[in-house]
C-alpha positions as CSV (number, residue, x, y, z in Angstrom):
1,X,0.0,0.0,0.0
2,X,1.3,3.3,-1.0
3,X,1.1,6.5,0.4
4,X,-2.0,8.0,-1.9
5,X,-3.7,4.6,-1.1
6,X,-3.2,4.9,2.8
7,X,-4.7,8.5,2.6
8,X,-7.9,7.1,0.8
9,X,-8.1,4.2,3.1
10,X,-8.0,7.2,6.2
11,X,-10.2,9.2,4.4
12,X,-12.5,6.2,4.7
13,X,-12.2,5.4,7.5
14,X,-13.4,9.0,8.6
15,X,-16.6,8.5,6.9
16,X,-15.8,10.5,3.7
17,X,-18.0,10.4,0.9
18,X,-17.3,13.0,-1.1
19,X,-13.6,14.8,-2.7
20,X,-14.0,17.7,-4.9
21,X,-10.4,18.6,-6.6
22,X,-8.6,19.5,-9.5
23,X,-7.0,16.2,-11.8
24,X,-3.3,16.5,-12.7
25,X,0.0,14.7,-13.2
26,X,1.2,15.6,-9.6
27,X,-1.4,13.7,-7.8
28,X,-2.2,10.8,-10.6
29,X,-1.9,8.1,-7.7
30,X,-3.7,9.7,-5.2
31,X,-6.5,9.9,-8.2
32,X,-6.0,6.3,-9.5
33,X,-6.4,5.3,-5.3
34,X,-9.7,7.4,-5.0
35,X,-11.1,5.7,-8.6
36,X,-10.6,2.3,-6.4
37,X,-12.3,2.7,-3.2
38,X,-15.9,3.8,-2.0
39,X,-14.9,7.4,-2.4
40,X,-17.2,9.6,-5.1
41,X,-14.7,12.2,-7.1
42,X,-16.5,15.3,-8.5
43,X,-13.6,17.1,-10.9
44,X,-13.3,21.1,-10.6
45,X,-11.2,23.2,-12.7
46,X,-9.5,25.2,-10.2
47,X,-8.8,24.9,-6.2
48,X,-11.1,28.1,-5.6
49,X,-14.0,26.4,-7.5
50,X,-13.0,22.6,-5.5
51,X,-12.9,24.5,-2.4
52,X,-16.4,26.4,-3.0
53,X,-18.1,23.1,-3.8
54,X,-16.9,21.1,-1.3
55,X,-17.7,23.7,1.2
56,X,-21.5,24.1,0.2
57,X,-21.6,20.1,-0.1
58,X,-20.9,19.3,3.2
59,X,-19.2,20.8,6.3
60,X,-18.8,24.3,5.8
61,X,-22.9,24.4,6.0
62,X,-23.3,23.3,9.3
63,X,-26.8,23.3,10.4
64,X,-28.2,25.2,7.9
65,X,-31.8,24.3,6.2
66,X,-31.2,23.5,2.8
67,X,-34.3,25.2,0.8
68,X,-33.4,24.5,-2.6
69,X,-30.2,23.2,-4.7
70,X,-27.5,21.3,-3.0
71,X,-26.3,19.0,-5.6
72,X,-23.9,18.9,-8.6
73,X,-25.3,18.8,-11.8
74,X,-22.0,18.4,-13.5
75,X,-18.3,17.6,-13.5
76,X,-17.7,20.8,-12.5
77,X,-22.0,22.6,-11.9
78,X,-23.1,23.4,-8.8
79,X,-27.1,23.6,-8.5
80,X,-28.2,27.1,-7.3
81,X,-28.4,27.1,-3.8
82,X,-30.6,28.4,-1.1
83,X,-29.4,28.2,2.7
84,X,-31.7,29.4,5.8
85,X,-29.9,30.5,8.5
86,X,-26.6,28.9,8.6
87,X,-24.5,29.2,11.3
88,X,-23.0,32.9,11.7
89,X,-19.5,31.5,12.1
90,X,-19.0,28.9,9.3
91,X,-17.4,29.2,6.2
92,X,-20.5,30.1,4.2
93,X,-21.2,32.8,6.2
94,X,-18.4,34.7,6.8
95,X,-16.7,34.2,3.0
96,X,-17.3,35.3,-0.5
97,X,-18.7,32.6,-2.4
98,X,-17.8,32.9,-6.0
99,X,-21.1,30.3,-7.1
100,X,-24.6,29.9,-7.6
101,X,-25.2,29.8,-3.7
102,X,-27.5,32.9,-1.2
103,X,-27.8,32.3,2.3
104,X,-31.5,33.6,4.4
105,X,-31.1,34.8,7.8
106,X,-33.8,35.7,10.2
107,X,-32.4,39.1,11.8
108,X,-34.5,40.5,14.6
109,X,-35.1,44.0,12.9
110,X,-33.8,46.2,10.3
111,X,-30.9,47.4,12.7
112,X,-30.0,43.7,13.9
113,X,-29.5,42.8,10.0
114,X,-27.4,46.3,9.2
115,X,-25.0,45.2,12.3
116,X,-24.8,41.6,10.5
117,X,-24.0,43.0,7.2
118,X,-21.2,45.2,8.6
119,X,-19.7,42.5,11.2
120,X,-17.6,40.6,8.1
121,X,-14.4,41.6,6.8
122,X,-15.7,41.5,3.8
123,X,-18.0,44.3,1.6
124,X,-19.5,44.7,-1.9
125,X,-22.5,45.8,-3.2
126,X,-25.6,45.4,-0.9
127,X,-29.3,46.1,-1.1
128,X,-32.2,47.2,0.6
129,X,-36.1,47.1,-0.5
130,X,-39.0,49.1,1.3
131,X,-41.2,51.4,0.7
132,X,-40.1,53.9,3.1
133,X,-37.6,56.8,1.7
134,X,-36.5,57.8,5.2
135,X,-36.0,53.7,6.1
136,X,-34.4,53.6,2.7
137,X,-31.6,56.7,3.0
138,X,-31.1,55.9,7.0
139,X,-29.6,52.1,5.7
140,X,-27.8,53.8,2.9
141,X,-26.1,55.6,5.7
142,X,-25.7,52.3,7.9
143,X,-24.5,50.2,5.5
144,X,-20.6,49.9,5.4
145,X,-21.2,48.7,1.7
146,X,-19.1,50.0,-1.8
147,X,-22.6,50.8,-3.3
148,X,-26.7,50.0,-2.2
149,X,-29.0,49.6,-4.2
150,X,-32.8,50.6,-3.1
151,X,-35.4,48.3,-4.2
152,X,-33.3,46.1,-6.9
153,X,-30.8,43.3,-7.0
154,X,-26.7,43.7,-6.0
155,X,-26.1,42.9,-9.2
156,X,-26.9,46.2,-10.8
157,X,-24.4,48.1,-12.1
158,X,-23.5,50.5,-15.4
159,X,-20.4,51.3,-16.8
160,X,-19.8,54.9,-14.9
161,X,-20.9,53.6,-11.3
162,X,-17.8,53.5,-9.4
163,X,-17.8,49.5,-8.6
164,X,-15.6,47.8,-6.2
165,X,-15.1,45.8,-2.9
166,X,-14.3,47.4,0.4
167,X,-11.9,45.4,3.2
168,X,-10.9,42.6,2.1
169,X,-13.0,42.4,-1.0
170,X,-10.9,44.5,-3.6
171,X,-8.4,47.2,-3.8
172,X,-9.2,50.3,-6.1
173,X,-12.0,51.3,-7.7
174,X,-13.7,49.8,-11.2
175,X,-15.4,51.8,-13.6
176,X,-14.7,53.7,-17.0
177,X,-13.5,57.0,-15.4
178,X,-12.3,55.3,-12.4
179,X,-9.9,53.2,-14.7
180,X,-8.8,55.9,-16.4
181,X,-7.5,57.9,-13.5
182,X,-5.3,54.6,-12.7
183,X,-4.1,54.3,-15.3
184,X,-2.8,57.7,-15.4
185,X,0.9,58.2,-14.2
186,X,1.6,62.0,-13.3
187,X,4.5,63.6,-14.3
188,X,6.4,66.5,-12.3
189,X,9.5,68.8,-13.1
190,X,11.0,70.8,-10.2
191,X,13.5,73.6,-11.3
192,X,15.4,75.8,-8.9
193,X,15.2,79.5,-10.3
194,X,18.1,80.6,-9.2
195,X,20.5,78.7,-11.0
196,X,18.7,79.6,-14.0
197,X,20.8,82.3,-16.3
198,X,19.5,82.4,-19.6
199,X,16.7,85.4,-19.3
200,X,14.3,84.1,-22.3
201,X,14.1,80.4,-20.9
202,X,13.3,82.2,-17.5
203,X,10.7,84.5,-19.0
204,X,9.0,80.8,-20.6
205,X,8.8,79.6,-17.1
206,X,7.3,82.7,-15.9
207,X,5.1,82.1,-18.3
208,X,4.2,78.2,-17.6
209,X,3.3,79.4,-14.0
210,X,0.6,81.0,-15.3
211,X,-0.9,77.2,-16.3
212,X,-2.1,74.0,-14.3
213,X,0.2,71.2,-15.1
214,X,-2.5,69.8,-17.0
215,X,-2.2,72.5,-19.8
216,X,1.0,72.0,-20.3
């Protein structure tokens, strides 16, 4: 018995049903020992997409009521998911989930679920619907969120909306003006006066006082 072998025979032995990865030549024999024992293989193309699925499969859940979804559709599909109030501590919970998965929570009141929102270390978009404008503009204010959208999905966005992730979500700002100021790389010349002798190239520089650095 080999190494990749006496991991799957562990694995086993722990009650493991389920291994979501990603196939290649590094771990062909730890592949070849799964294909032989009890042990199902679903096949992802990257780590972050193994790690999502296996997370929402199993453990990383904990408690939570599974309302719809759950299961793979695919070598490497993932239903859409709906979770009801799963644990505020797991995975799920406290992570970005690149995939087809929401989570429900029941939140006491409207200032219960703002303090929820802005407990995580992460931040995107967010939204709220009502039909109250002052209940509306006081959890715009609330909400430690990049944008909020009133009364439509977090998905909205156009082209000049700046659009990026606060904390640990993102660094800088998306957007077609946004972009355009990073990629912008300023350019500044410093000149000491005094050692400058030649009277017309002093008179030009007078001169380029006179101008933002932009117009120049």
């Amino acid at each position: 018995m080999n190494a990749a072998e006496l991991l799957v025979k562990a694995l086993e032995n722990e009650g493991v049903e389920t291994i979501h990865g990603v196939p290649g030549e590094e771990n062909l024999d730890f592949l070849e020992a799964i294909r032989k024992s009890g042990i199902r293989l679903i096949l992802t193309r990257h780590e972050q997409g193994a790690a999502f699925m296996a997370a929402t499969y199993g453990r990383f859940t904990g408690s939570a009521e599974l309302l719809s979804g759950g299961s793979k559709i695919g070598d490497t599909l993932y239903q859409p998911t709906v979770l009801l109030d799963p644990p505020a501590d797991c995975r799920v919970s406290t992570e970005e989930v690149f995939g087809p998965v929401i989570c429900v929570y029941s939140c006491r009141d409207r200032q219960d679920a703002i303090r929820r929102a802005n407990s995580l270390d992460v931040a995107f978009q967010a939204a709220v619907f009502t039909n109250d404008l002052n209940s509306a503009f006081d959890t715009i204010r609330r909400l430690d969120a990049a944008a909020v959208m009133v009364n439509d999905h977090t998905a909205f966005r156009v082209d000049w909306m700046p659009f990026g992730g606060r904390r640990v979500s993102g660094y800088g700002i998306g957007g077609i003006g946004y972009t355009m100021h990073d990629m912008i790389q300023p350019k500044m010349a410093v000149i000491k006066m005094a050692c400058i002798r030649d009277v017309a190239t002093y008179r030009m520089i007078s001169r380029m006082k006179r101008f933002p650095a932009s117009a120049l």
